[in-house]
N, C-alpha and C positions, 0 to 999 in steps of 0.2 A: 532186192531187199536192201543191199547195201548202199544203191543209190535214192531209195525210199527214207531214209538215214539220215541221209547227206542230208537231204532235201527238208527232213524234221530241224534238225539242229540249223539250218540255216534259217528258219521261219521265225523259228525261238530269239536267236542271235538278233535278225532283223527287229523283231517285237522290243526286245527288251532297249534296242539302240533306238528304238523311236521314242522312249519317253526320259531318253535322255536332255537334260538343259543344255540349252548351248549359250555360249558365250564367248566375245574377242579377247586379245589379248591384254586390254586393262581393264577390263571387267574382272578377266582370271587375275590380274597381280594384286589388285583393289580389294579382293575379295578373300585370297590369300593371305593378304598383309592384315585382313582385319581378325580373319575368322581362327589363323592357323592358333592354337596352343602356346606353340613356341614361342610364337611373336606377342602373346600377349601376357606371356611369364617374363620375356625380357623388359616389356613397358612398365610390365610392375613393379619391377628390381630399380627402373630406373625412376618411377614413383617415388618409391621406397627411399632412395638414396636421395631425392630433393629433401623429403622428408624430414631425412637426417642432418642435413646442410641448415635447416630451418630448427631441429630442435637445438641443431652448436649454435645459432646465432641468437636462440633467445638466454644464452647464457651471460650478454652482454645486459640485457635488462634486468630490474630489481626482482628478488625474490620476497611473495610476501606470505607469511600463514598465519594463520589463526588458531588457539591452540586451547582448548580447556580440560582441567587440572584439575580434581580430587584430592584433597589429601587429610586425614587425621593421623594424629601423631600425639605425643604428649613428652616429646624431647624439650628439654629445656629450652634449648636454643633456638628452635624452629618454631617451637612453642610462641618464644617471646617475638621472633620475627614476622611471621604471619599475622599474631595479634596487631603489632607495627604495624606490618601491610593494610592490613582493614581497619587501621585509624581506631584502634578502640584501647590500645593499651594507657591505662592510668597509674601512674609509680606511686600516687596517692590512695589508690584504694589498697585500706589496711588490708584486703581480705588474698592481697597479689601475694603469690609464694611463686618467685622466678624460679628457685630451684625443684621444687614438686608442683609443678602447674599441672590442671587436670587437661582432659582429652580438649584438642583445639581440632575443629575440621578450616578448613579454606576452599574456595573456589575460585581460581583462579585463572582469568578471562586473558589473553597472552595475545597481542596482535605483533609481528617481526618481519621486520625489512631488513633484507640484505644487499649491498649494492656494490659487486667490485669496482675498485677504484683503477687499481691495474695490474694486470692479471695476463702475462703474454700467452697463457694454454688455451686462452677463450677465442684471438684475435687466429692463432695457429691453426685451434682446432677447427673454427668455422671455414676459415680459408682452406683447411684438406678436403673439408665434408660437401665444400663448393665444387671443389677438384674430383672427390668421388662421384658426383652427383654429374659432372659432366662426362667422365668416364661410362657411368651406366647407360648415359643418354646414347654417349657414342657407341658402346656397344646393344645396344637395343637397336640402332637404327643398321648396324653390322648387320644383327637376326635378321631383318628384317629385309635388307639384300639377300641374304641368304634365302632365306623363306621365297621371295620375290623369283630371284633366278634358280631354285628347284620347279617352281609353278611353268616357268616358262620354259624349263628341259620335258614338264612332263606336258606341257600344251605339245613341245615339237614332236613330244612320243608320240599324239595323238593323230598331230598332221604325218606325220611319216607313217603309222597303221594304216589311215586312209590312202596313203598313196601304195602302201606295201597291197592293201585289199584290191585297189583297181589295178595293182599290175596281177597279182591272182584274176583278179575276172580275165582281164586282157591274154593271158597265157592261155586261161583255159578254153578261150573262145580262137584262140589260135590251135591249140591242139584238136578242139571241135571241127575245125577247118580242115587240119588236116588228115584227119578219119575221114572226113566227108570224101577230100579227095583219093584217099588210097583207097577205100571202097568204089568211088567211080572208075580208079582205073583197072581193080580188080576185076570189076563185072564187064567192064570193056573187053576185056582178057589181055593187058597190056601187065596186069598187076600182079601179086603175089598174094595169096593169103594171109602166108608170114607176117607182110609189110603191114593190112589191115589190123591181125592182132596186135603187132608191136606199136600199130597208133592209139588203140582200146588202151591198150597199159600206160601211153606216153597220157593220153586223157585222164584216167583213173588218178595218174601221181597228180594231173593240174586240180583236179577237184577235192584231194586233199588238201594241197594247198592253200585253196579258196577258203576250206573250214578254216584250216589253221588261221589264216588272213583274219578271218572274220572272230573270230576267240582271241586273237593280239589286239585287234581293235576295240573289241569291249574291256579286255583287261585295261587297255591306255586310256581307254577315257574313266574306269574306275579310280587308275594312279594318278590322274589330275585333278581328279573327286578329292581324294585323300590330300594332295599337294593344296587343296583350296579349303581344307580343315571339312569335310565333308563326306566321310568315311562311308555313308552309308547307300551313297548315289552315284549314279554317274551321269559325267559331262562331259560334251562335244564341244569342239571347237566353233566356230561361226565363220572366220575369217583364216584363211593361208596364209602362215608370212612368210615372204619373199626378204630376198640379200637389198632388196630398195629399200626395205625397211631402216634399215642402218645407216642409206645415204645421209650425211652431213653430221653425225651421230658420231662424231670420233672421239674418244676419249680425250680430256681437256685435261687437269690436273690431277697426278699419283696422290697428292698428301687430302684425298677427301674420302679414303677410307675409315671407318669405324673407329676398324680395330686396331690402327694407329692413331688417330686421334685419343684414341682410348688411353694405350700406354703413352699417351703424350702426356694425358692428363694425368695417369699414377706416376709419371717420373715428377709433375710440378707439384704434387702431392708430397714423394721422398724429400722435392728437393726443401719444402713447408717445413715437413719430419724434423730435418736436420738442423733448421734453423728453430726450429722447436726446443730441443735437447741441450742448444747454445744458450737458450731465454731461460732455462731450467736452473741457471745460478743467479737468475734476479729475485728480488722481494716481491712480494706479493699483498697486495693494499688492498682492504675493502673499509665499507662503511658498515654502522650494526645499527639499528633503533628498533624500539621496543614502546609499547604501550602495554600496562597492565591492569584492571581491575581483581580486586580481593572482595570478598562476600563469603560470614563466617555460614550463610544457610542456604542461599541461593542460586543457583547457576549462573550464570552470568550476569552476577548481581554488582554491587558498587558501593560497598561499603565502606575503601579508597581507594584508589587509581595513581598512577605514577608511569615515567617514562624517563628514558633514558637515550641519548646518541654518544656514538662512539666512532674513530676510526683505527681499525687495527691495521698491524701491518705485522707479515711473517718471513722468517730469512733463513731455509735452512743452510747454515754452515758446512757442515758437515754429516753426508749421509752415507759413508762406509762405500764410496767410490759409484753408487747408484748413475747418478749424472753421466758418468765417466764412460760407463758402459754406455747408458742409453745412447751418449753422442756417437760411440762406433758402432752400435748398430743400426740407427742413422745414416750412417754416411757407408754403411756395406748396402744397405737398402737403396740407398738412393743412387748408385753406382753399377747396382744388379739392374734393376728398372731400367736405368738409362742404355744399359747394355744390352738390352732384351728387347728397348725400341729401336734402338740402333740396327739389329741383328734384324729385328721385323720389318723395318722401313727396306733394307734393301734387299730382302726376300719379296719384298709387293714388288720391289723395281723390278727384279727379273721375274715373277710372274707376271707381270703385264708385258714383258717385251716376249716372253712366251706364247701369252695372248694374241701379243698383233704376229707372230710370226707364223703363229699357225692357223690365225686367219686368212694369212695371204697363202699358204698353205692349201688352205681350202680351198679357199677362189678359183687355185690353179688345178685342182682335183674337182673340182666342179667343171670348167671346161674341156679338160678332157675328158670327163665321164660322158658329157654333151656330145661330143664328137665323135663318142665311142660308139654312143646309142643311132647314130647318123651313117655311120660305116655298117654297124651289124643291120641297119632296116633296109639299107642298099643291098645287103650281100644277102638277106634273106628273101627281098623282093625275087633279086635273080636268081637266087636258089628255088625258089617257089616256081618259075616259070621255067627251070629247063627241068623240075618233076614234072609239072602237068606236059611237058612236051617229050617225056620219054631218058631225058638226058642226063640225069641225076637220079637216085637214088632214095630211098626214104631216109638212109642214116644222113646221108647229106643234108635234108631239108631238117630234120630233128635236130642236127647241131647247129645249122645256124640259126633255128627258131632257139634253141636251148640260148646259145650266144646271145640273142636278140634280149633275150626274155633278163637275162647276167646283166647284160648294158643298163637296160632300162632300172632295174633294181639296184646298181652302183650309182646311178644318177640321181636317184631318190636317196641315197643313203651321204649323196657327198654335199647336196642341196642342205640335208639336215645337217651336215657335219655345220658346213659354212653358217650357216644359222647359228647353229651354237656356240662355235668360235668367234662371232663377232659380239652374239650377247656376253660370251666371257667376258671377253676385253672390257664392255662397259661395265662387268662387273669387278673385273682384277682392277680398274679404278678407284671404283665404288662409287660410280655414277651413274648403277643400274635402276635406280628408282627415281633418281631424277631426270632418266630418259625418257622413261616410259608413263611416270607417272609424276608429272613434276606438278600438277595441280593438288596434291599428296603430301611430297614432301616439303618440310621447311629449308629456306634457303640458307 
């Protein structure tokens, strides 16, 4: 019954992993990079912020609107003004009383340009809103690393399940071997019965294994699903990568990270701020013109029209110490910023040399894992033949299959370490997308 079990949930498992997609590993980043949420909230942030680099720079062009204007009144003053405006007052007609004038309406047709002349918050603010605008780029293309090298920790989950599953087959088809053989030496009468059941159990733990093997596999190729913005499927790998992969691939320059570039761009932004707060005790100069139509019945009617140009200029003096402040928190701002990329640029420095160091790290736990797997297949070889010849024991041969079985599963686990350690590195750079996917990114 309970190997009728086994045998269901394994059919299931296999069913459901055959209509998985498969795909390499720029397929996975490409597809990551496009599909994931994240990365496509960060594009839009950094949208956004072009945006707004584009609405401060139309502050340098004219302002123009158009405006129409109801009005009845039967005030003396406005009375006699509006009549003015629409060209119809006569100081000759007896029937004029300027002080009780009766109701007067207007309509009045208003076109207005506005044109700073010079204005340093316009020249400031666009130059920050440039600054923010490359700030979001650089961090968008940060996500976007990020996003990139989560997809390809969860590709190596999915190559290391598949290698975790064939060392499950491989044990278990070693444990099948050696039942086969402690029942042939049993019935020989050379054997134990003992030893036959303690091989049934050493089997039974391998073909648990195999399930579990086979339920981390489908989970990993689910969490690459998900890592690929595709929550509802799952996906296999196509291709193995190997440490060749990284040949000639070393990381090239620290400062093409994001998320320094980022705070590169808020410190030239503080440093904009600052000289912002400094221009805040200059005058401020624009132009005014105006075009009007008057119509005492009609909408945008014409009864008379006039126009007017102007250029003002404004200075405040004195604002109750405003400026004063603004310029110190300016310059606490732009000295925090500066400090905060300071602080970040040589936190990337030592994570990158963390990076390469436990790459080589790896490399060298790779080799030995190699070696180790090469020692326990010799020692289980001739463990295996002085059982069949009488000279050994079953616990003998079960520890060095067990040892065998240890090696092979550290040599699978130290291959994925070194895989991942080297992707670090090009990521602690941040010239994980331009390795893998340099027809992708902009340069």
């Amino acid at each position: 019954m309970y190997k009728q079990l086994l045998l269901g949930v394994a059919l299931a498992l296999l069913a459901t992993s055959a209509m998985a997609e498969t795909m390499d590993l720029s397929q996975a980043l490409a597809m990551a990079v496009a599909h994931r949420p994240l990365a496509e909230a960060a594009r839009q942030q950094a949208e956004a912020a072009r945006f707004q680099a584009s609405e401060a720079r139309s502050y340098y062009l004219p302002k123009v609107s158009v405006a129409e204007n109801f009005v009845v009144t039967n005030e003396p003053g406005n009375s006699m003004f509006m009549t003015l405006n629409q060209e119809q007052l006569d100081l000759r007609d007896p029937s004029l009383d300027l002080n009780h004038p009766g109701t007067t309406k207007d309509f009045e047709t208003k076109i207005s340009l506005q044109q700073p002349l010079f204005n340093p918050d316009i020249s400031y603010g666009y130059r920050q809103a440039q600054q923010g605008a490359a700030a979001a780029a650089a961090t968008a293309r940060r996500s976007e690393e990020q996003i990139a090298f989560g997809a390809f920790s969860s590709y190596l989950g999915v190559q290391q399940a598949h290698a975790a599953l064939a060392w499950a087959e491989s044990y278990r088809k070693n444990a099948s071997e050696v039942l086969r053989v402690a029942g042939q030496r049993r019935e020989a009468g050379v054997g134990l019965k003992a030893d036959e059941l303690r091989a049934r159990v050493f089997l039974s733990a391998a073909e648990r294994r195999l399930v579990t093997a086979r339920n981390d596999l489908e989970i990993a190729r689910r969490r690459l699903a998900l890592a690929l913005g595709e929550p509802e499927a799952a996906v296999d790998i196509a291709i193995d990568l190997t440490p060749e992969l990284f040949a000639g691939r070393q990381e090239t320059a620290l400062m093409q990270r994001g998320d320094i570039e980022a705070l590169s761009a808020q410190a030239k932004a503080a440093e904009l701020s600052y000289q912002q707060s400094r221009a805040a005790y200059l005058p401020r100069v624009g132009l005014l013109a105006s075009y009007s139509r008057h119509d005492s019945s009609t909408p945008f009617g014409n009864e008379g029209d006039g126009w007017n140009v102007g250029v003002g200029l404004s200075w405040d003096l004195f604002d109750g110490g405003r400026r004063a402040s603004a310029k110190g928190h300016a310059t606490a701002m732009k000295r925090a910023i500066e400090a905060r990329r300071l602080d970040a640029s040589r936190g990337a420095r030592l994570q990158v040399e963390v990076a390469r160091r436990r790459s080589e790290e790896a490399r060298l736990n790779l080799k030995t894992a190699k070696e180790a797997v090469a020692e326990a297949e010799e020692g289980n070889r001739l463990t295996q033949d002085r059982y069949q010849a009488g000279l050994a024991n079953l616990s003998d041969l079960l520890g060095t299959q067990s040892a065998l079985d240890q090696a092979r599963m550290d040599a699978v686990r130290a291959e994925s370490a070194l895989l991942m350690a080297l992707g670090n590195v090009q990521f602690q750079n941040g010239t994980f997308l331009k390795t893998f996917l340099p027809d992708e990114v902009n340069p």
